[in-house]
C-alpha positions as CSV (number, residue, x, y, z in Angstrom):
1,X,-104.0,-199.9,66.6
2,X,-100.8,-199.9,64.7
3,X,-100.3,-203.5,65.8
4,X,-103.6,-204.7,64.3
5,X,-102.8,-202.8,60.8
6,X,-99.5,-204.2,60.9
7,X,-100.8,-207.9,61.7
8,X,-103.2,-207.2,58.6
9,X,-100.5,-206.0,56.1
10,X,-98.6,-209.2,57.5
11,X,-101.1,-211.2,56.4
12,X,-101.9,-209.5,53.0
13,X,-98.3,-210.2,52.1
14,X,-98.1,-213.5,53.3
15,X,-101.1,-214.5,51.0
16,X,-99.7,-212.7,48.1
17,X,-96.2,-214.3,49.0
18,X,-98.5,-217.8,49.4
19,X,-100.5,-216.9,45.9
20,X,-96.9,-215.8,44.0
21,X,-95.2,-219.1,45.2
22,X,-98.5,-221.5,43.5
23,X,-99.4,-219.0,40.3
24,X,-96.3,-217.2,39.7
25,X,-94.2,-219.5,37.4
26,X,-97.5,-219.3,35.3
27,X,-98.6,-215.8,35.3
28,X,-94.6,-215.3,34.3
29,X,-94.8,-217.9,31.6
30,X,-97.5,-216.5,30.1
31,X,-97.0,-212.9,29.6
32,X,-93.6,-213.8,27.9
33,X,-96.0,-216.2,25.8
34,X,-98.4,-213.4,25.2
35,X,-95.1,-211.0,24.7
36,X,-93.7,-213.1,22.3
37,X,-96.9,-213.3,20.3
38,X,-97.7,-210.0,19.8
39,X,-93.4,-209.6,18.7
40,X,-94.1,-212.0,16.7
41,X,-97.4,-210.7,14.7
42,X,-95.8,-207.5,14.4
43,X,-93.0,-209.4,12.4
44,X,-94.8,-211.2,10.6
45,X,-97.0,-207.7,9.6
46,X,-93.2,-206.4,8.8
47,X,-91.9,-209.6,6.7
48,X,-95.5,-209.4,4.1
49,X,-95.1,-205.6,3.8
50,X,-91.9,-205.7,3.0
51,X,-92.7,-208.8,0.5
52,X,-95.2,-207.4,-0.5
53,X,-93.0,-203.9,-1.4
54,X,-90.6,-206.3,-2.8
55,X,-92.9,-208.4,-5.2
56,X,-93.8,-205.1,-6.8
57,X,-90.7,-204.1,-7.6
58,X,-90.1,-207.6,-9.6
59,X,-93.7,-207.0,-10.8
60,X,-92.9,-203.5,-12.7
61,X,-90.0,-205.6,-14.4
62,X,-93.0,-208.5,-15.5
63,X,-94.5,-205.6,-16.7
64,X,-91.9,-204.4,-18.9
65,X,-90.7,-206.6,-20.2
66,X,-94.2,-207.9,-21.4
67,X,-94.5,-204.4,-22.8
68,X,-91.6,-204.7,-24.6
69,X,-92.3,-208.6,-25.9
70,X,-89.2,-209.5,-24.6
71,X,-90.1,-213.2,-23.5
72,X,-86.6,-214.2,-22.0
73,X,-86.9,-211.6,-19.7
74,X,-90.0,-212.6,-18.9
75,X,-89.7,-215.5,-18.4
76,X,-86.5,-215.2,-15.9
77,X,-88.5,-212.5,-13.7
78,X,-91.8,-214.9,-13.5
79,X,-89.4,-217.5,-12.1
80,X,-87.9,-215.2,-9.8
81,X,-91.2,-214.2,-8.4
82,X,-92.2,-217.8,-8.0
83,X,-89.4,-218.8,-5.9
84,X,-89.0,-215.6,-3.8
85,X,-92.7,-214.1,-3.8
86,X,-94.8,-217.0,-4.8
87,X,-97.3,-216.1,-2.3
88,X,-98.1,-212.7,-2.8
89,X,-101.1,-211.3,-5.2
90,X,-98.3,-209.4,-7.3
91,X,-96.8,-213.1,-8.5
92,X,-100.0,-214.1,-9.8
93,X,-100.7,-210.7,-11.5
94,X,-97.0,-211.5,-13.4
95,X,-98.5,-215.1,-13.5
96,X,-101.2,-213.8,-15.7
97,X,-99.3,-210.9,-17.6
98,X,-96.7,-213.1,-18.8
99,X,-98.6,-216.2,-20.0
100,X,-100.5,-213.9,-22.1
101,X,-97.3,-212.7,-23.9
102,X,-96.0,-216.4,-24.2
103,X,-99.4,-216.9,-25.7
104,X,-99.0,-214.1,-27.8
105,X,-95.0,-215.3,-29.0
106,X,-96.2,-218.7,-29.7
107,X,-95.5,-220.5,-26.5
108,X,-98.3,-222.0,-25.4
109,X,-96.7,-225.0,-23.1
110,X,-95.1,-222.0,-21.2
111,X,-98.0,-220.0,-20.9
112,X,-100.2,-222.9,-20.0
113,X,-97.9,-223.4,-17.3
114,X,-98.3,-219.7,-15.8
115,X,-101.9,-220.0,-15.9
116,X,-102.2,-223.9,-14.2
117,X,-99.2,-222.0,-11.8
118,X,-101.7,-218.9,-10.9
119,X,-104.9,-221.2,-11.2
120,X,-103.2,-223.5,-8.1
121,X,-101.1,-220.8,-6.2
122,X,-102.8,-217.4,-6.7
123,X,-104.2,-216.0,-2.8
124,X,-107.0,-214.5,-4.1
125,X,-109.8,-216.7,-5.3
126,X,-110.9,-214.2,-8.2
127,X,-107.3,-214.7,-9.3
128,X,-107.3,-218.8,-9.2
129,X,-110.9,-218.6,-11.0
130,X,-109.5,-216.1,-14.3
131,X,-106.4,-217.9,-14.5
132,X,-108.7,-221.1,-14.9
133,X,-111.0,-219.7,-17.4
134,X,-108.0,-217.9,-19.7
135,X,-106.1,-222.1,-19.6
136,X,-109.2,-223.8,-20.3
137,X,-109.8,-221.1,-23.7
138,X,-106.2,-222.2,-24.4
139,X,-107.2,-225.6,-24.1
140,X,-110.2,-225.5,-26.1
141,X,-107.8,-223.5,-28.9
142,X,-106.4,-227.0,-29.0
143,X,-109.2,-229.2,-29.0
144,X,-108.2,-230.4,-25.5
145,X,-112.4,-230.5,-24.6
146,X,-111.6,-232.9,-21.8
147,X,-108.7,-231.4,-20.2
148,X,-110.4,-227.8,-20.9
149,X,-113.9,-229.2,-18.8
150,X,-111.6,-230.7,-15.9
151,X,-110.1,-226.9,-15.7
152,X,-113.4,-225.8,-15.5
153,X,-115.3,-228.5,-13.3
154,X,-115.8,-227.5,-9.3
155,X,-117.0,-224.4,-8.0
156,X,-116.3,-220.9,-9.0
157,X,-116.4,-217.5,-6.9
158,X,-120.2,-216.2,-7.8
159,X,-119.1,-213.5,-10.2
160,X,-117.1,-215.9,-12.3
161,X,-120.2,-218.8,-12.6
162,X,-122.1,-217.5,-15.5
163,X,-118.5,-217.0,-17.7
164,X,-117.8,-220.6,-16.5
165,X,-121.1,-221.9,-17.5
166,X,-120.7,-219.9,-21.1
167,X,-117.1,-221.4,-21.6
168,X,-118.3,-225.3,-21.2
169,X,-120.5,-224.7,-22.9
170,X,-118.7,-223.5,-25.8
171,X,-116.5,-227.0,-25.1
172,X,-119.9,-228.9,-25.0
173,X,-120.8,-227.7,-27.8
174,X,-117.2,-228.7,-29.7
175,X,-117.8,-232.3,-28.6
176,X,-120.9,-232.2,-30.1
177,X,-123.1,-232.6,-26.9
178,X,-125.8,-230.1,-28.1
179,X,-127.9,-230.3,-24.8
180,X,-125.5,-230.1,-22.2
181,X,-124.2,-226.9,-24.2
182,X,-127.4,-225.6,-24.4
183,X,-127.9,-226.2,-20.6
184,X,-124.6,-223.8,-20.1
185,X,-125.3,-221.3,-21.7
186,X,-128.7,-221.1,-20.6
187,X,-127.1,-220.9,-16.8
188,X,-124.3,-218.7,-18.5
189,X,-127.3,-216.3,-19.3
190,X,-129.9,-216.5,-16.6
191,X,-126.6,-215.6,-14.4
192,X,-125.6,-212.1,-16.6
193,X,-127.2,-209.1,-15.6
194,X,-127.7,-206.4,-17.7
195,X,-124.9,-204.4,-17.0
196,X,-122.7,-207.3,-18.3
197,X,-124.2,-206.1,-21.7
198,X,-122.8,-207.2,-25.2
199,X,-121.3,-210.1,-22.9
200,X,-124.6,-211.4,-22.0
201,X,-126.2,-210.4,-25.3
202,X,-123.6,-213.0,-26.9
203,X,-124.9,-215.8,-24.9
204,X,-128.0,-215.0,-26.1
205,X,-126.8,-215.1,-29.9
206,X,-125.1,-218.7,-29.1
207,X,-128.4,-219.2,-27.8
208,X,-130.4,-218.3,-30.7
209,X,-128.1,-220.4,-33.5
210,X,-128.9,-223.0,-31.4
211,X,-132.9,-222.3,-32.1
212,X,-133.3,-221.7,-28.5
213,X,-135.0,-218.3,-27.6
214,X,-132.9,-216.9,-24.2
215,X,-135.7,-215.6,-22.9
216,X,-138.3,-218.3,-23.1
217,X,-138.9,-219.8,-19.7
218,X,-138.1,-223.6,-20.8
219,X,-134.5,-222.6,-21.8
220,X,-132.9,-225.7,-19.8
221,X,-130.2,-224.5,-17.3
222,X,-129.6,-228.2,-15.5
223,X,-125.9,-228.6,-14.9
224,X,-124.1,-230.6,-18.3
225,X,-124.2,-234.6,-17.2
């Protein structure tokens, strides 16, 4: 009886010895592959919090600096967070901050520059689309129209596609194209709810110097040509 077990545990390891010779180099390879992964999410988890802890410190000195209209400083802590934390949603909050005091201190090259920065680099799309709506207002402050509707062209995130209809249109209307504006802000309109409120009630106003009632059913909301 002994003999048979032992011939049968012989054999058991002799197939796993047989099994470990063909599959083991493998199996080995890939838990270190698996190992190695799983070190390496956990670093990469480590590196964006601590980027991410970082970015806000260099975002609280944006923000104080704006506070304090202090452009140069500004300035040198919106190009430090570009080079070191260009990736993280804390740079394009600076982004924003700080273009709207260079706008406010009568640089608008260098704030257009945050904005096209934010509008192209931001991770968050909500942040790309309000960094594209506040350049193309600049723009349209300087009767850029074209440059201001190639800001705006392309697709928006759904809760920013009514205030990007309303602001070509306010550019359409500039250039004198009466019923491709009208066609805006008749999407810019259909597309505000009523909790948007004096926002949407605006629209309308636009709407009704332009002897169009808002709410009449043929108010044309075709996209501009």
């Amino acid at each position: 009886m002994a003999t048979h077990l032992d011939l049968e545990e012989q054999e058991q390891l002799d197939a796993l010895k047989h099994f470990w010779n063909k599959w083991g180099n493998l199996i080995t390879w890939v838990l270190i592959a698996a190992l190695a992964a799983y070190a390496a999410f956990n670093g990469w988890q480590y590196w964006q919090r601590r980027q991410a802890g970082l970015a806000a410190v260099l975002y609280d000195e944006v923000d104080r600096a704006a506070q304090a209209g202090d452009v140069s400083r500004v300035e040198r802590a919106l190009a430090d967070m570009k080079d070191r934390y260009g990736g993280t949603a804390y740079a394009a909050h600076a982004g924003l901050q700080g273009a709207k005091l260079l706008e406010e201190k009568g640089k608008p090259a260098e704030a257009k520059a945050a904005l096209g920065w934010v509008a192209d680099k931001a991770p968050d799309e909500g942040l790309r689309a309000v960094a594209r709506l506040r350049l193309a207002s600049l723009l349209l402050g300087e009767k850029a129209y074209d440059e201001a509707l190639k800001v705006l062209s392309g697709s928006f995130p759904a809760q920013f596609t009514a205030l990007a209809s309303d602001r070509r249109g306010d550019v359409l209307l500039l250039q004198g194209k009466r019923e491709q504006a009208v066609a805006e802000f008749g999407k810019a309109y259909q597309g505000l709810t009523a909790d948007s409120g004096d926002y949407r009630r605006l629209v309308g106003m636009k709407l009704n110097a332009l002897g169009i009632d808002p709410d009449a059913s043929g108010v044309k909301t075709g996209a501009a040509s």
